[in-house]
C-alpha positions in Angstrom: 19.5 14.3 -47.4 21.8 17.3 -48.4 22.2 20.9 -47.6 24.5 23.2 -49.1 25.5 26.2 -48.2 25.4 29.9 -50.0 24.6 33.5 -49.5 23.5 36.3 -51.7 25.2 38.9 -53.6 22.7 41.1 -52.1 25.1 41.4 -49.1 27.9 42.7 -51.5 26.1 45.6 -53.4 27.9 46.4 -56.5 30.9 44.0 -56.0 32.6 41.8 -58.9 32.5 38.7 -59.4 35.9 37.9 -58.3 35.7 39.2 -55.2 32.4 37.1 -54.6 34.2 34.1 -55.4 36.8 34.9 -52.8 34.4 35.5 -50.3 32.6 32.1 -50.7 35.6 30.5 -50.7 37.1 32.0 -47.7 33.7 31.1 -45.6 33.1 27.7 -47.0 30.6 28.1 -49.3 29.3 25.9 -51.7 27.2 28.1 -53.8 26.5 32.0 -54.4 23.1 32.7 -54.8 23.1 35.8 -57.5 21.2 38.8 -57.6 20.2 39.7 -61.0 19.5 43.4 -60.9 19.9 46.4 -62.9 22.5 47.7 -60.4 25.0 44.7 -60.6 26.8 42.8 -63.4 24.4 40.1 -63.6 21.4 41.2 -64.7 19.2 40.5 -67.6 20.2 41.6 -71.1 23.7 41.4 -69.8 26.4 40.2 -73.2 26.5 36.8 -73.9 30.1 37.0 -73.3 29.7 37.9 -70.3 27.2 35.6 -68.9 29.9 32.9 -70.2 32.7 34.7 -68.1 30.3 34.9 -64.7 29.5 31.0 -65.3 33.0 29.9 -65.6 34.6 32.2 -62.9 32.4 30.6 -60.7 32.5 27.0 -61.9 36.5 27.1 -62.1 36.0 27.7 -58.2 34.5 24.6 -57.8 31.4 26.8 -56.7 28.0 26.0 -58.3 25.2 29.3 -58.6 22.7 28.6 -56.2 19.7 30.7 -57.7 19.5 33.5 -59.5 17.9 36.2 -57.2 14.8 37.8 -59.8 12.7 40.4 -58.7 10.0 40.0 -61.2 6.2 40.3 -59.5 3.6 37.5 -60.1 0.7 39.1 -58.4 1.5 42.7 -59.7 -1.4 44.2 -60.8 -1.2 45.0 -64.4 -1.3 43.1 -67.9 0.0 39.6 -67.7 2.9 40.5 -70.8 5.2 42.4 -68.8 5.2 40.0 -65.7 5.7 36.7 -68.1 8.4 38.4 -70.1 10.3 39.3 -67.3 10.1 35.5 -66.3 11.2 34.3 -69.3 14.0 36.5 -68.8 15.1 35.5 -65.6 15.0 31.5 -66.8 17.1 32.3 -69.9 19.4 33.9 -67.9 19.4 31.5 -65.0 20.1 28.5 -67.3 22.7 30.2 -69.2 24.2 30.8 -65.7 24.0 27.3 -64.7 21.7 28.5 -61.9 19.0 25.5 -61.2 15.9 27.8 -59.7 15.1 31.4 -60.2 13.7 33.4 -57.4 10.6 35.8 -57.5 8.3 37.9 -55.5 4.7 37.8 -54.9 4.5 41.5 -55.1 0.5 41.7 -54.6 -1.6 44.1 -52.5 -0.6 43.9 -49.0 -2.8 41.3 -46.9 -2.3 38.3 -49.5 -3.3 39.4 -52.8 -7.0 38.8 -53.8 -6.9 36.0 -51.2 -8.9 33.5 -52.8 -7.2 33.0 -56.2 -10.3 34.5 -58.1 -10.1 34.1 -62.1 -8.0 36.5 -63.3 -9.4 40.1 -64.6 -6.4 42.3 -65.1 -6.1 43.7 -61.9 -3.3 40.9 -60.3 -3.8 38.8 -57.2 -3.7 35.1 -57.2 -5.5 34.7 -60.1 -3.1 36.3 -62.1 -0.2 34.8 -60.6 -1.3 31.5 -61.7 -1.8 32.2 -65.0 1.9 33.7 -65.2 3.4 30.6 -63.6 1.2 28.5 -66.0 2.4 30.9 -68.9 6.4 29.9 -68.3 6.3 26.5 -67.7 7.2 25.1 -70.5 10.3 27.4 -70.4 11.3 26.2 -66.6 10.8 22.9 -68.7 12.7 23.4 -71.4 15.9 24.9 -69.3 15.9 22.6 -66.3 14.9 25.8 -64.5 12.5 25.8 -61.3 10.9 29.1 -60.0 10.6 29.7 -56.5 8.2 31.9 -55.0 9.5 33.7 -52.1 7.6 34.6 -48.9 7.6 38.3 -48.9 5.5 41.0 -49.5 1.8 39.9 -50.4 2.2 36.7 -49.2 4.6 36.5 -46.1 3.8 33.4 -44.5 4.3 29.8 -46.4 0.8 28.9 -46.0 0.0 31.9 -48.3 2.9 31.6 -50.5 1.6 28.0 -50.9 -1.1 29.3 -52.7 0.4 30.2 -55.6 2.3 27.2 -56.2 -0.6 25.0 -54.8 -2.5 25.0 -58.7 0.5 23.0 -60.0 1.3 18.9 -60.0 4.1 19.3 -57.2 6.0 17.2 -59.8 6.1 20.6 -62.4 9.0 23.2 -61.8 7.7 25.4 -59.7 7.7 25.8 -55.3 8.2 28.0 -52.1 11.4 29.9 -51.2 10.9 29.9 -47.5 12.6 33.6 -46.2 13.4 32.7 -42.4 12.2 36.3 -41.2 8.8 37.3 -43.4 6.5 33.9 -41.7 7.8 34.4 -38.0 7.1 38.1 -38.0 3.7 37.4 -39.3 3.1 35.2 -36.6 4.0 31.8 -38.8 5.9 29.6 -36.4 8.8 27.7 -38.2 7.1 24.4 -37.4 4.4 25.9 -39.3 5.7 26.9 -42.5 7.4 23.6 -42.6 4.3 21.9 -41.8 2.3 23.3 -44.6 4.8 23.7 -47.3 6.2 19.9 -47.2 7.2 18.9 -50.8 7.0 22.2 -51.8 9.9 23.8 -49.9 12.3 24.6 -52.5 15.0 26.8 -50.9 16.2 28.2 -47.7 16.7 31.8 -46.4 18.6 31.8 -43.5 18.6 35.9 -42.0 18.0 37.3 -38.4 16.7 40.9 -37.3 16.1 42.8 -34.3 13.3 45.4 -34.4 13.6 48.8 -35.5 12.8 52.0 -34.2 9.5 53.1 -35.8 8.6 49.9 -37.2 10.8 47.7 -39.6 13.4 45.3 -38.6 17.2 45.6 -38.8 19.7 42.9 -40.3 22.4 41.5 -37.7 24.3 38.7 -38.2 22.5 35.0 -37.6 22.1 34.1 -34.0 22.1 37.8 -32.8 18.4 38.5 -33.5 15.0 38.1 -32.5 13.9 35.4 -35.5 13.8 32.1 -34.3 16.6 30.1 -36.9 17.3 27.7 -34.4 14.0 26.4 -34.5 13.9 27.0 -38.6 17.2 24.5 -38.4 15.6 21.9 -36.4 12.6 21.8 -38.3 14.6 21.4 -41.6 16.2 17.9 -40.6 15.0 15.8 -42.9 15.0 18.4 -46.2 17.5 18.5 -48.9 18.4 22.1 -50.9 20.2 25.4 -50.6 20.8 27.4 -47.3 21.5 30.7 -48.1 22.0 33.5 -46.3 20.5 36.8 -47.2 22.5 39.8 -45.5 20.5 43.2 -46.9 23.4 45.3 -47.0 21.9 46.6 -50.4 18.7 48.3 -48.5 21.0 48.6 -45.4 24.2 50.5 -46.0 24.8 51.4 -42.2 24.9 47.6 -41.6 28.5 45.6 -41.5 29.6 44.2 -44.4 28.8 40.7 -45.5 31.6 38.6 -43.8 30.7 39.5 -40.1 27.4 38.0 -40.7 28.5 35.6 -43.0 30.8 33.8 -40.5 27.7 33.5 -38.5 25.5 31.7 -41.0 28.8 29.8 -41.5 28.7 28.4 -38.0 25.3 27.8 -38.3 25.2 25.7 -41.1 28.1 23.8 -39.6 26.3 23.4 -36.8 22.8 21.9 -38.1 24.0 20.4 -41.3 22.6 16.5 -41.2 25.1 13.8 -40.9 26.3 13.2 -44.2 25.7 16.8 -45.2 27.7 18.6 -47.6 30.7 20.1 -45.5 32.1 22.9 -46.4 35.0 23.8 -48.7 36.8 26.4 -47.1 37.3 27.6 -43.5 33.8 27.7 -41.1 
């Protein structure tokens, strides 16, 4: 029983890769969970060389990529290329990385896509989402890649993100990326979503909030929110995988930067970490 410990480059908008490093060194990370977007470095369709420089900054470190952060769509509605392309992007590029899972959204129709995984007719939903996983396993296969479907959007909670992981042997590549905040707001209790996800938990988000004027919620640093990750830690006794946190600052400007809350997860981690956990590398 392991966890390690990361946080997303989403928290450092536009920041190089150097100055990652430092930061997940500095807070006793063991990972940094990447965001592959068109606005940063690492992104698909980036050189070759520099893929190999990103992969060896970090691995000289002694830091390992915990995911690559995707933000391809499996329930989009639309033709079924586009979506499995942009998958088959996102493993390439996670295995060239080193990264061992790639994350993606559900990105259907708000109130859990078609909601009963009809056959799929072009127009997205669960349906269609199966059939996209189904189309890139054999590349998740072939690069030691697993893709994680995060609770979000469409499909908040785990029991509906379960549902489009739910078609395939839980042996295959392929599982839930459990986003502390998205299931709790919905009115998912953490005992919950651990409940019904069970072998199928592939990766931890650990983020808090408050509520937001006019509807929303607001990032603050882990432990000065409203979302229950106390509860999320004691339920996850017994897992093994990444805990990362995910610090907005990307769609948040006005928030602090990333070490204020990352010090926070920090502690946090230390706190729950099993016995016989991986500690930390650097100060907590």
């Amino acid at each position: 029983m392991t966890w390690k410990f990361a946080f997303s480059t989403l928290g450092m908008p536009g920041a190089g890769v150097a100055d990652t490093v430092r930061t997940a060194q500095a807070h006793g990370c063991h990972g940094i969970e990447l965001r592959a977007h068109p606005d940063e470095e690492v992104r698909p369709g980036m050189p070759p060389w520099r893929e190999r420089e990103v992969r060896a900054r970090i691995g000289d470190a002694g830091l390992e990529v915990a995911c690559l952060a995707g933000y391809a769509r499996v329930c989009a509605p639309g033709p079924d290329g586009p979506v499995v392309e942009e998958l088959r992007a996102l493993v390439r590029l996670a295995a060239r990385l080193g990264a061992p899972s790639v994350r993606v959204f559900p990105g259907g129709a708000k109130g859990g896509g078609d909601g009963g995984g009809q056959e799929h007719d072009g127009r997205g939903g669960e349906g269609a989402a199966h059939e996209r996983i189904g189309a890139v396993l054999p590349d998740l296969r072939d690069h030691g890649v697993r893709l994680l479907v995060e609770t979000h959007d469409s499909h908040p909670t785990g029991e509906a993100a379960l549902r489009l992981v739910q078609p395939f042997d839980p042996a295959e590549p392929v599982a839930v990326l459990w986003d502390a905040l998205h299931p709790w707001r919905m009115g998912e209790a953490p005992s919950r979503t651990r409940l019904v996800l069970r072998d199928r938990l592939g990766y931890f988000q650990v983020k808090d909030a408050v509520a937001a004027a006019g509807g929303g919620w607001t990032p603050v640093p882990p432990g000065e929110g409203a979302v229950p990750i106390e509860w999320c830690a004691s339920v996850l006794r017994g897992w093994s995988g990444w805990v990362s946190l995910e610090w907005e600052r990307a769609w948040h400007p006005e928030i602090p930067p990333l070490p204020a809350a990352l010090a926070s997860a920090a502690e946090w981690f230390a706190r729950w970490r099993p016995a016989g956990a991986v500690g930390g590398r650097g100060a907590v």
